[in-house]
C-alpha positions in Angstrom: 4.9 51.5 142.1 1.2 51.3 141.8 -1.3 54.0 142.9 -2.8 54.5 146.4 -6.0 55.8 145.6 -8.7 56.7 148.6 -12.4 56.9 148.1 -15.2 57.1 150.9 -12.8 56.4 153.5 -10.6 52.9 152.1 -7.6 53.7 149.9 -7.3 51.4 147.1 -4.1 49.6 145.2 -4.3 48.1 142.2 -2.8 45.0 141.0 -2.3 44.6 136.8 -0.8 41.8 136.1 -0.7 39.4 132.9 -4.2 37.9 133.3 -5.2 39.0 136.3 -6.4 42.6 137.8 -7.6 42.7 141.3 -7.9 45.8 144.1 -6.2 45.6 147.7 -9.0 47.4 150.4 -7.4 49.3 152.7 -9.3 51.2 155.8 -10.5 51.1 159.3 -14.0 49.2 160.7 -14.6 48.3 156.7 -15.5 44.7 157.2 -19.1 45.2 157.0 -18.6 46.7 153.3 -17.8 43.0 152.1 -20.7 42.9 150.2 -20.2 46.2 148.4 -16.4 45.4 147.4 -18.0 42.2 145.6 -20.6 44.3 143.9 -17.9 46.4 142.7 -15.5 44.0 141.6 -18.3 41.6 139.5 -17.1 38.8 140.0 -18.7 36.7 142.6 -21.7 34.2 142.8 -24.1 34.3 145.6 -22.3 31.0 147.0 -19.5 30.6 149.0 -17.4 29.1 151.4 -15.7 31.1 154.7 -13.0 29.2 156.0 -11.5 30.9 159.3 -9.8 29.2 162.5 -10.5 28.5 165.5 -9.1 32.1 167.0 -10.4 34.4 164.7 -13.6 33.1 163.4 -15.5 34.0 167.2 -13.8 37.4 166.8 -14.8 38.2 163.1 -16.9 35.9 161.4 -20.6 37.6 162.1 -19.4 40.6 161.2 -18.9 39.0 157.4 -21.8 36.4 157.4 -24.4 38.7 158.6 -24.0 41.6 156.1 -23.4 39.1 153.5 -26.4 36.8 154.1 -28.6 40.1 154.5 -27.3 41.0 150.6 -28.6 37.4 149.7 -25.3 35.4 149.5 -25.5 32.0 150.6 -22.4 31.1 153.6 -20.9 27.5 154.8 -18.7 28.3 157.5 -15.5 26.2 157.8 -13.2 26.7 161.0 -10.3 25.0 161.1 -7.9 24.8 164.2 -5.4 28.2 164.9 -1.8 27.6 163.9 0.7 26.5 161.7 0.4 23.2 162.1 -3.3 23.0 160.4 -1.3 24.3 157.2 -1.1 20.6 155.8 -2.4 18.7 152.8 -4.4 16.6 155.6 -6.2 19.8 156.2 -6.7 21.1 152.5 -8.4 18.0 152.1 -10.5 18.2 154.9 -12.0 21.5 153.8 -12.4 20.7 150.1 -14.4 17.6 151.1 -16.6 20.1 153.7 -17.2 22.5 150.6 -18.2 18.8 148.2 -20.8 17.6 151.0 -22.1 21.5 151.4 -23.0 21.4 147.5 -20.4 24.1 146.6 -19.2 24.0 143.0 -17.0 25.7 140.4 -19.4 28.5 140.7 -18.6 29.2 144.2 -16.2 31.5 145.4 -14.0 30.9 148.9 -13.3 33.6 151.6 -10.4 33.7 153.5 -10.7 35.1 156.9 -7.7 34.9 159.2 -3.6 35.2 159.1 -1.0 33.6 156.5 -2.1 30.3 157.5 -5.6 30.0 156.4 -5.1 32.2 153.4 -2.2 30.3 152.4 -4.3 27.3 152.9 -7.7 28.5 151.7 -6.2 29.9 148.5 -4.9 26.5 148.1 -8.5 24.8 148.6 -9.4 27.5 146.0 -6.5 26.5 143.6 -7.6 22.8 143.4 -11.2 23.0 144.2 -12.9 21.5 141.2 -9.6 23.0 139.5 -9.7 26.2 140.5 -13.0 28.9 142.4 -12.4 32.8 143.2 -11.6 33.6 146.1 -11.2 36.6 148.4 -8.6 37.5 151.3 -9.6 38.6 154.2 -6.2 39.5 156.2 -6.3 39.3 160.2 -3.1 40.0 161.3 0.2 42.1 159.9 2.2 40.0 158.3 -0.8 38.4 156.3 -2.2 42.6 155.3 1.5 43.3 154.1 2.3 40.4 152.6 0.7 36.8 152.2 -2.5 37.9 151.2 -1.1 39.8 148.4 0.8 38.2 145.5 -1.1 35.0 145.3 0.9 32.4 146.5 -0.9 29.5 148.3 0.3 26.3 149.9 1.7 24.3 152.6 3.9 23.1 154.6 5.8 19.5 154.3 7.3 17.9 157.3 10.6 18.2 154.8 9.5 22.2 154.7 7.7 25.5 154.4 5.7 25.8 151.6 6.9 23.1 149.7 3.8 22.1 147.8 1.3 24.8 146.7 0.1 27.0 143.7 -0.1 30.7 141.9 -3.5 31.3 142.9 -4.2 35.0 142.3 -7.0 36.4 144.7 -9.9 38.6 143.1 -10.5 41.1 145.7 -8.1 41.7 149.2 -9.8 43.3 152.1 -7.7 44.4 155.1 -9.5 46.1 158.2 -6.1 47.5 160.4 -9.7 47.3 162.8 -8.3 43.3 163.4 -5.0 44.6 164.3 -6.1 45.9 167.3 -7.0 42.5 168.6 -3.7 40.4 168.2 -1.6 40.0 171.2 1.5 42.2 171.2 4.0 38.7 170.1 1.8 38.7 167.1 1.2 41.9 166.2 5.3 43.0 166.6 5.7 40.1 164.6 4.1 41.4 161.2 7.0 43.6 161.4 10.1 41.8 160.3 7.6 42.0 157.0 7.5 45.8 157.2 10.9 46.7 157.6 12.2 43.6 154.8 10.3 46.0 152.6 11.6 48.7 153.9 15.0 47.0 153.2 14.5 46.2 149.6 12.6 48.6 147.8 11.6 51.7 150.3 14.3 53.5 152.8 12.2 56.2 153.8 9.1 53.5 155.5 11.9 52.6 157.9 12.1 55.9 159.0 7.9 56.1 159.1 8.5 52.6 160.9 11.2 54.2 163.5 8.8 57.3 164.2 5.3 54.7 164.8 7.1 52.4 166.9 4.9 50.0 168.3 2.0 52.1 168.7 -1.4 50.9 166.9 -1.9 54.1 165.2 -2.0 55.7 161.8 -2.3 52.1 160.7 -4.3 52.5 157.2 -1.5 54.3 155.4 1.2 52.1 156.4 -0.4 48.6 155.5 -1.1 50.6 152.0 1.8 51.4 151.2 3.4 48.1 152.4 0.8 46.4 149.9 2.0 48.8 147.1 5.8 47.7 147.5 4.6 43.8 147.4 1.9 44.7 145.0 4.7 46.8 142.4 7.4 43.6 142.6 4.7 40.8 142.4 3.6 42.7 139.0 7.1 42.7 137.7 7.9 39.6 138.3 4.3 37.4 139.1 6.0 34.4 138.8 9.5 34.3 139.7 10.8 34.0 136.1 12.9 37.1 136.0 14.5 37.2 139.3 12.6 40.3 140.6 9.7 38.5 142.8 12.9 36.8 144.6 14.0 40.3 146.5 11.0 39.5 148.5 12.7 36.5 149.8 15.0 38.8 152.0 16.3 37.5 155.0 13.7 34.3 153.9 16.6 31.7 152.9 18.0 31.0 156.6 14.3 32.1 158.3 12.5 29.4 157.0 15.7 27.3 157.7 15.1 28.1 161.3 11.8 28.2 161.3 11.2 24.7 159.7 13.9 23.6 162.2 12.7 24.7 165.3 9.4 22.6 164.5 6.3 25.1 163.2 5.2 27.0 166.3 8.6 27.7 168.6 8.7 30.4 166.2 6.6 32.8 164.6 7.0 33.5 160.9 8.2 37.1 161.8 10.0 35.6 164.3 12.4 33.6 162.2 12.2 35.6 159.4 13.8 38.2 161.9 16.7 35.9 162.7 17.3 35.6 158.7 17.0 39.2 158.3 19.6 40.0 160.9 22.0 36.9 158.8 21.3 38.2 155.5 22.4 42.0 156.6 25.5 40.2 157.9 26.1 38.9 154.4 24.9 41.9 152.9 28.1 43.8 154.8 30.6 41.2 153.4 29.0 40.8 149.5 26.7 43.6 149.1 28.6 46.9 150.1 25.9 47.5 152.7 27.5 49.6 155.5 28.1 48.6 159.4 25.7 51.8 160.4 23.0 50.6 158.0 23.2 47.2 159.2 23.1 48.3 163.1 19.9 50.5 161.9 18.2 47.3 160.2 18.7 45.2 163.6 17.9 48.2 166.3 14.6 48.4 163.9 14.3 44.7 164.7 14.9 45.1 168.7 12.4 47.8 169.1 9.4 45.3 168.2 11.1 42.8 170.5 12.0 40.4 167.4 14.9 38.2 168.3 18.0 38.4 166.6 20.1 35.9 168.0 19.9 32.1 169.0 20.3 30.1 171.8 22.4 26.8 171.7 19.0 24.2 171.5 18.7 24.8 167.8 21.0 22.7 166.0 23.1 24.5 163.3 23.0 21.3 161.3 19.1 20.8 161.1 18.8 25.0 159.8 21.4 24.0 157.1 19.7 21.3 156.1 16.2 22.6 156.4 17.4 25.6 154.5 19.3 23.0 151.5 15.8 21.9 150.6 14.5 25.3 150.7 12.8 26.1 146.9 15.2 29.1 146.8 17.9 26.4 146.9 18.8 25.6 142.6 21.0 22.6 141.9 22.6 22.8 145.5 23.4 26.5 145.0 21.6 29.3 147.3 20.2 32.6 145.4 20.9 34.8 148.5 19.1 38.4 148.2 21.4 40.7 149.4 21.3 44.7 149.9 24.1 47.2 148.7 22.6 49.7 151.1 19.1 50.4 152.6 16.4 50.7 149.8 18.4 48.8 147.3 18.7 44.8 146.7 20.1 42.7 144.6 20.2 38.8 144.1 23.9 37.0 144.1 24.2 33.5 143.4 28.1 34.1 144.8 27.8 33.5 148.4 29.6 30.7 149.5 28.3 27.9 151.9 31.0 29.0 154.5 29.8 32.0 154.2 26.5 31.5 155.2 27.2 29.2 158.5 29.3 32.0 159.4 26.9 34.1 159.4 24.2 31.4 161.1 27.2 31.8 163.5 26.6 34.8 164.1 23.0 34.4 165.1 25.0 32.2 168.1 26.7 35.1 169.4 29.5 33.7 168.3 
């Protein structure tokens, strides 16, 4: 796992991979130090683009443009509308064309400042703008510090599903203020944890016990988020590009969440929202494929409960549209799911052995049935 360094109050992971090296920022009130984490990572122009939404942008954005235009970089400010359903190619489009009439070029750099949603569509813009700019992540919320914004995966969604088109993007430089955290609504903020405790389920027993003992309280925030970021940041550099297998333990409890989510119609849920609902599936599974125990699996779902994620369903969703939103799921190969599974807390494996029945029995489950 990499390093958590800590100097002059931000602790520090680093990501090596192939052909890319970038640091993850990690600290309290740090937003205002944008311009010296650019100066230390030398690789930046004096041009750029910030694209935010429509929530976060009055909250945050000053407190980025004014230190930066003070240290002599040139901002266009792009705000696009909150939520998931602005995470469409309509949209990509829409800002790229902003950046074109601005005078941006390959020379600029992009910022991302908000949740999975506008870095997953910003570091898109970035991917295809004029083939390809810089950019920087500039996480807002929990689920985008822990994960999204790490690992650089971009996209979004199709009516057909999540993520569907997209691009490896790699970011140069992440910066997550746990400052922003304080701001989200409890729904939101509660969410970011079906994130913390997958990670917690794959690679790291011991952060669900860190996670049992914080509870919901908005403390003691810094090391958590870092060493969240080091768990994504130490599978995402064995395995950058899905080719081996590895990256795929992050798709825990992912398979039948995006099912659901996609299903429900982006918005009745929120990603940690569904993503809970597949977690509490996949540890189902896990009991009948993986070995994983019936106490581990009630710890994994009582984890779940105490940030008030759901963990069962009520009759409106259709079984049939999760199945089918979950067949055209990417982690679905020639009609065969890879499920990730979990022998026991800690410890996950991917099985390409679980049968279809065995996966609307556990959706089942979800039904209280």
């Amino acid at each position: 796992m990499p390093e958590i360094s800590e100097y002059d109050g931000v602790k520090r992971i680093t990501l090596s991979l192939d052909h890319d090296r970038y640091d993850v920022v990690v600290g309290e009130g740090i937003l205002a130090r944008l311009p010296e984490f650019l100066e230390e990572s030398g690789a930046f122009r004096k041009r750029a683009a910030l694209v935010t939404d429509s929530n976060v942008g009055p909250l945050y954005a000053n407190a980025i443009t004014g230190p930066l235009r003070e240290a002599g970089y040139e901002i266009v400010e792009i705000v696009i509308p909150a939520g998931e359903a602005s995470k469409s190619m309509e949209v990509v489009t829409d800002v790229c064309r902003q950046m074109l009439r601005a005078g941006l070029d390959r020379k600029s750099f992009l910022i991302a400042l908000g949740g999975g949603v506008v870095g997953d569509l910003a570091g898109f813009a970035a991917a295809i703008f004029q083939r390809g700019i810089p950019f920087v992540q500039i996480p807002t919320t929990v689920v985008a510090q822990v994960d999204s914004s790490v690992g650089g995966k971009t996209g979004v969604n199709t009516p057909e599903g999540k993520n569907l088109l997209g691009a490896f993007h790699q970011p140069r430089l992440v910066v997550a203020d746990v400052a922003t955290l304080q701001s989200l609504p409890d729904r939101e903020y509660n969410e970011g944890f079906a994130e913390i405790i997958k990670h917690a389920a794959i690679r790291d027993a011991g952060l669900l016990s860190r996670v049992e003992e914080l509870g919901t309280r908005r403390e003691k925030l810094v090391p958590l988020i870092a060493r969240n970021v080091a768990i994504k940041a130490a599978v995402v550099e064995e395995d950058e590009k899905e080719t081996t297998g590895v990256r795929a333990l992050l798709n825990f409890g992912h398979t039948l969440g995006h099912g659901i989510e996609n299903a429900g119609g982006y918005g009745r849920f929120l990603h940690g929202e569904a993503i809970s609902l597949g977690l509490v599936a996949a540890a189902r599974l896990s009991v009948c494929y993986g070995g994983l125990s019936e106490k581990e699996n009630d710890r994994l779902i009582a984890s779940l409960r105490a940030f008030d994620l759901p963990t069962h369903l009520d009759g409106e969703l259709s079984r049939h549209d999760i199945l089918e939103a979950m067949s055209r799921d990417k982690k679905f190969e020639e009609g065969q799911v890879r499920f990730v599974l979990l022998h026991r807390l800690g410890e996950a494996f991917v099985s390409d052995e679980v049968p279809l029945r065995a996966i609307e029995d556990a959706l089942l489950t979800l039904y209280g049935h």
